[in-house]
C-alpha positions in Angstrom: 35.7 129.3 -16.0 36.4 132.7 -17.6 38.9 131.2 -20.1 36.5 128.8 -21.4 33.5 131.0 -22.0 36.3 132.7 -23.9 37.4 129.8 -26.0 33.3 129.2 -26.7 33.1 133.0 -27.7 36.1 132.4 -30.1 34.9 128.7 -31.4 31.9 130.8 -31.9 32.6 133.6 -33.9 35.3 131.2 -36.1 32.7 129.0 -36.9 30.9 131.2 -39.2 33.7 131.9 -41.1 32.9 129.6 -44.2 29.5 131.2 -43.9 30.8 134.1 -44.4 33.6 133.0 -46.9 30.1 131.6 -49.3 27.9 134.7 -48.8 30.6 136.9 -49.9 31.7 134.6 -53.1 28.0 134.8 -53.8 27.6 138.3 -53.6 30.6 139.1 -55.9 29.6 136.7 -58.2 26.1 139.1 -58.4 28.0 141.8 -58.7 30.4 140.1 -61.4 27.5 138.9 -63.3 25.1 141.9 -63.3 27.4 144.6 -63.5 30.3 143.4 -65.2 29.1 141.1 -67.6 25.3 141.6 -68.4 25.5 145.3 -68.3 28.4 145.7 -70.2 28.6 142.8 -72.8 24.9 142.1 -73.1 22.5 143.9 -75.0 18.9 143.7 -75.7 16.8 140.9 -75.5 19.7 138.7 -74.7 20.4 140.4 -71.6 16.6 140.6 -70.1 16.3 136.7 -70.5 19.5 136.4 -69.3 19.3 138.3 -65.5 15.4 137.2 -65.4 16.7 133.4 -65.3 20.0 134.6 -63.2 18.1 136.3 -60.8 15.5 132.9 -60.0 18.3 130.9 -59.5 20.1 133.5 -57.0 16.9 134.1 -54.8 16.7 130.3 -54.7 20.3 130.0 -54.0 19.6 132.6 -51.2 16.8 131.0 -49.9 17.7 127.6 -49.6 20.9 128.5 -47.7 19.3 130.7 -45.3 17.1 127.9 -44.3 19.5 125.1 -44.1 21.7 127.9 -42.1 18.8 129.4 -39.9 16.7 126.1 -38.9 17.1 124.7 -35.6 17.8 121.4 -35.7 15.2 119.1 -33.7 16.0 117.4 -30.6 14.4 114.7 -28.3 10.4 115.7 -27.1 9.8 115.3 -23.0 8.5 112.2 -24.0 12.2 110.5 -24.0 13.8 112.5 -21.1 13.7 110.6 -17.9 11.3 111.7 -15.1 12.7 113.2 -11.7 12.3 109.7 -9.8 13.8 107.9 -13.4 16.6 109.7 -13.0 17.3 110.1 -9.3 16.6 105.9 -10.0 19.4 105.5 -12.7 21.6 107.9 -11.2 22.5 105.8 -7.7 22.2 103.0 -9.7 25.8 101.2 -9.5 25.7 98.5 -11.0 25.4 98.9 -15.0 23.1 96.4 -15.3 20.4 97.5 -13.3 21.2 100.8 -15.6 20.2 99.0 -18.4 17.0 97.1 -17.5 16.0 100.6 -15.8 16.6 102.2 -19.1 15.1 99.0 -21.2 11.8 99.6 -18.6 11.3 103.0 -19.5 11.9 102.9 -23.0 9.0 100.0 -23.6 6.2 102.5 -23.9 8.7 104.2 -26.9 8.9 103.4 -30.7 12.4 102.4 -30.6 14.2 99.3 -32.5 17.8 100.6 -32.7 20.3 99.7 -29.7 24.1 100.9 -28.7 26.5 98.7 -30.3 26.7 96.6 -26.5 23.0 95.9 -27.1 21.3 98.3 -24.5 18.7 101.5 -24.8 20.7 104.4 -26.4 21.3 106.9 -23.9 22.8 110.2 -24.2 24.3 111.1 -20.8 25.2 114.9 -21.6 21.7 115.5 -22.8 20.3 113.4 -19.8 17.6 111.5 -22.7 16.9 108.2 -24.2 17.8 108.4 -27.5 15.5 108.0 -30.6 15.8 106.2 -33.5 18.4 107.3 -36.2 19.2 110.5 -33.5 22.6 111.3 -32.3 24.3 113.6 -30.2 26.3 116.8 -31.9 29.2 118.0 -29.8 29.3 120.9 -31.9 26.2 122.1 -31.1 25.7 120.4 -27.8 22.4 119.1 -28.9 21.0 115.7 -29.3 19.7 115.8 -33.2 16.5 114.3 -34.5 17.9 112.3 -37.8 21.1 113.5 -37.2 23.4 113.8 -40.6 26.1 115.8 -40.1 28.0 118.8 -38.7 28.3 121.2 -41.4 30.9 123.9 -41.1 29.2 125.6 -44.6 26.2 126.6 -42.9 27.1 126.0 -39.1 24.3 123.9 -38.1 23.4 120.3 -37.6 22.3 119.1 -40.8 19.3 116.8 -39.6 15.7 115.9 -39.8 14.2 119.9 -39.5 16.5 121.4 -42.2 18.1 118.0 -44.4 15.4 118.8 -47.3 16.4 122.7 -47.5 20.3 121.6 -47.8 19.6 119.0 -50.6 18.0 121.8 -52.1 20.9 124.1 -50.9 23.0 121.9 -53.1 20.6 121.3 -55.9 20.3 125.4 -56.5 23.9 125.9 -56.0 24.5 123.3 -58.7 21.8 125.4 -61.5 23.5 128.1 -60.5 27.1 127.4 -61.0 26.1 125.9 -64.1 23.9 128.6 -65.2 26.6 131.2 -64.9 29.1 128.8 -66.5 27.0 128.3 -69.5 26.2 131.7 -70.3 29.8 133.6 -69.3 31.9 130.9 -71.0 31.7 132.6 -74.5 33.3 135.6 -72.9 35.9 133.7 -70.9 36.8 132.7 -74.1 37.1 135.6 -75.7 38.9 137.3 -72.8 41.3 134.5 -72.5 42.0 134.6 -76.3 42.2 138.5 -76.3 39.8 139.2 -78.7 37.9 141.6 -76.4 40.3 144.5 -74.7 41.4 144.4 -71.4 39.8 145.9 -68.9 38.4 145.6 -64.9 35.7 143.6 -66.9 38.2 140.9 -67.7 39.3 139.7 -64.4 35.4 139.2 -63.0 34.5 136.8 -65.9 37.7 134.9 -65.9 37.5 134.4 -62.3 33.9 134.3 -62.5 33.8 131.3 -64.6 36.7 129.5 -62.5 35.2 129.7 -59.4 31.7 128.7 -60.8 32.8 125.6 -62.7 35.1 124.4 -59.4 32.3 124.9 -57.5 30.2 122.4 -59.7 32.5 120.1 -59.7 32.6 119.7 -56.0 28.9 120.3 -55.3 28.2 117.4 -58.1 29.5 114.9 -56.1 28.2 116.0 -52.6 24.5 116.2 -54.5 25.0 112.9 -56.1 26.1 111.6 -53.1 23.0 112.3 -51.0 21.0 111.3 -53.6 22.1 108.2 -53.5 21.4 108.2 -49.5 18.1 109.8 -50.1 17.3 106.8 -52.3 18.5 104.4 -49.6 17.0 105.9 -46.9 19.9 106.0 -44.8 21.8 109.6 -43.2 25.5 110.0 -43.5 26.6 108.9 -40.2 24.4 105.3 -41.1 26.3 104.8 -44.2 29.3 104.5 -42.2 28.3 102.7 -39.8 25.1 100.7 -40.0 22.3 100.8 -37.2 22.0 98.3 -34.9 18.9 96.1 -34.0 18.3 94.3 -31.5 19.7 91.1 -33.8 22.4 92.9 -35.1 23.4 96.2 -38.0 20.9 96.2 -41.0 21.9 98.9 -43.3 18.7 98.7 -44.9 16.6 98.9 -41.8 14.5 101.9 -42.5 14.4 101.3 -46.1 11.1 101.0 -47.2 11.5 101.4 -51.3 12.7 104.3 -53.6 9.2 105.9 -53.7 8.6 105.8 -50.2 11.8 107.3 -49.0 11.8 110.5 -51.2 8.7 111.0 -49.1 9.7 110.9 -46.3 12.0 113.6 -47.0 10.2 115.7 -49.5 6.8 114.9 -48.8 3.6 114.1 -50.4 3.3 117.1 -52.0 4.9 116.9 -55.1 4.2 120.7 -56.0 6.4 121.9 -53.2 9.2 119.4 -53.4 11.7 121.9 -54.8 10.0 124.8 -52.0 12.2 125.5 -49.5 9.2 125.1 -47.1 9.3 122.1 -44.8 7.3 119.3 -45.9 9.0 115.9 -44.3 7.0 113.3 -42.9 6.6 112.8 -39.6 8.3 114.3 -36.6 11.5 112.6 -36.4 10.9 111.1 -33.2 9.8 107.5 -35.0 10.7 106.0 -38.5 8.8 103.2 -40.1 11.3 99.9 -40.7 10.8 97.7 -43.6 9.5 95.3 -40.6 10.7 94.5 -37.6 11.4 90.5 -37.9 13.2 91.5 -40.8 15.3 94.1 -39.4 16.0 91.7 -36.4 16.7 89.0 -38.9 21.0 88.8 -39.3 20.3 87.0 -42.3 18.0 89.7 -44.0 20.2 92.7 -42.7 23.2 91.7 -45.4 22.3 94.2 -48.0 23.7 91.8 -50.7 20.8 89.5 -49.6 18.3 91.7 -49.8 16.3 92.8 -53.1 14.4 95.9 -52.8 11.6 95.5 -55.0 10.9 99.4 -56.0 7.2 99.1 -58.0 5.9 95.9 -55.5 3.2 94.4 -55.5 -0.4 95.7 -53.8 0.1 94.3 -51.2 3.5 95.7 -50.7 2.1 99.1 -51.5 -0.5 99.0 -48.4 2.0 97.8 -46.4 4.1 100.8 -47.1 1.2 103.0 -46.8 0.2 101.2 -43.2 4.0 101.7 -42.1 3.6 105.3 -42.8 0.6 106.0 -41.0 2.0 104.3 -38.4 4.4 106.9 -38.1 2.3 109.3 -38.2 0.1 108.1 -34.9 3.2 107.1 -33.2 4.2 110.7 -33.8 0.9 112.4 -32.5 1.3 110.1 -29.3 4.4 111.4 -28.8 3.5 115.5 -28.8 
């Protein structure tokens, strides 16, 4: 017992080792920047506009990553953990498929329309709940997740559905400003690299400082572009591997409801604060509107090849999308 609260202690303190590894890139790339190069090579007017603009994109740098670090990530209400006499029920149970019809019973009064892939209620037996829609269990943090994502080791937490919008802004920030510093230190990497300025302490913080913040870009490019393109589809990273299953079989498009409608659910309907690290995502993550559900328990509809997604639609299509929504949203209040 000892030696594995030991070993948790140790996972512990290891895991926040890339967070450590970023915060201290990004504070020598402050000091790099400020002291090093704007101090030192800027002058004037030049060098004003230049830390005014540097200094926005590091507090939203900052920002953004303490959020997507520092938010818990949601798990199951009360509403989908089994009662004492549920439980004591399921528990004696043998046979597995009484299990499942006592587990289909309870779930009835619950907005659910995904399934394990043997067709019963998804139930998490470490967290002792009945699972909701697009929610998973994290073995890194023990937890079940609300619109579970993704374990990630950069920030140690569960990406999911409290803290996904602050880590696509995480990356968004991260990319403006890598490219930011890039842009305005490349004209002294140049001349460092070409020895027309002398050498100095000076000359090893922008060469490095310009290496580091163009690798970084390149790698955070594709990880942005990638979740975009999830964003757009309305799907997490765990569904794009592996497609949810309905009751009639996996739909990757199941809770697609058209481009428009799915940046809202993520970033709200407040455009204003879309780039705000503030939370502002629909819903509560215990219920997702599907684009209906005959078609998502359609096999035929649930190829994505067979399935146009009509992005402007039609008015009809618009209140329809508008209905599914508000849905949601009184599904969600019945659930607090």
């Amino acid at each position: 017992m000892a030696l594995s609260r030991g070993l948790r202690c140790c996972q512990r303190i290891f895991s926040w080792i890339p967070v450590v590894i970023i915060s201290s890139v990004a504070l020598w790339s402050y000091y790099a920047y400020v002291f090093e190069l704007c101090f030192c090579e800027y002058r004037g007017v030049c060098s004003v506009s230049y830390l005014t603009v540097f200094h926005v994109c590091f507090v939203m740098f900052c920002w953004t990553y303490w959020k997507a670090i520092f938010t818990p990530p949601s798990s199951p209400s009360k509403k989908f953990q089994l009662s004492y006499n549920d439980k004591e029920r399921y528990e004696m149970e043998e046979r597995p498929d009484v299990q499942k019809q006592i587990l289909v019973d309870i779930s009835k009064k619950l907005p659910i329309f995904t399934r394990a892939a043997s067709g019963a209620i998804r139930f998490c037996d470490r967290c002792q709940v009945i699972k909701p829609d697009r929610c998973h269990h994290c073995s890194v943090c023990e937890m079940c997740v609300l619109k579970m994502d993704h374990h990630c080791p950069w920030v140690n937490n569960c990406i999911g559905f409290s803290n996904y919008k602050f880590f696509l802004l995480f990356l968004c920030y991260s990319i403006l400003y890598c490219v930011f510093i890039a842009s305005t230190a490349f004209q002294y990497f140049l001349k460092y690299w070409v020895e027309d300025l002398p050498s100095g302490h000076a000359k090893f913080h922008v060469l490095f400082l310009v290496f580091v913040a163009l690798m970084f870009f390149v790698s955070l490019m594709f990880l942005f572009g990638y979740h975009c393109w999830l964003v757009s589809k309305n799907r997490s990273t765990l569904e794009a591997f592996s497609a949810p299953l309905f009751q009639n079989g996996p739909d990757k498009n199941g809770f697609n409801v058209g481009f428009h409608r799915n940046l809202r659910q993520v970033f709200g309907n407040d455009r204003r604060l879309w780039f705000v690290p503030v939370f502002t995502s629909l819903g509560d993550g215990h219920y997702f509107p599907v684009r209906s559900v005959s078609e998502s328990q359609n096999p035929l509809l649930g190829n994505e090849e067979n399935w146009e997604e009509d992005e402007g639609g039609t008015d009809e299509e618009e209140g329809t999308g508008e209905y599914n929504l508000t849905a949601s949203e009184e599904v969600s209040e019945r659930l607090i």
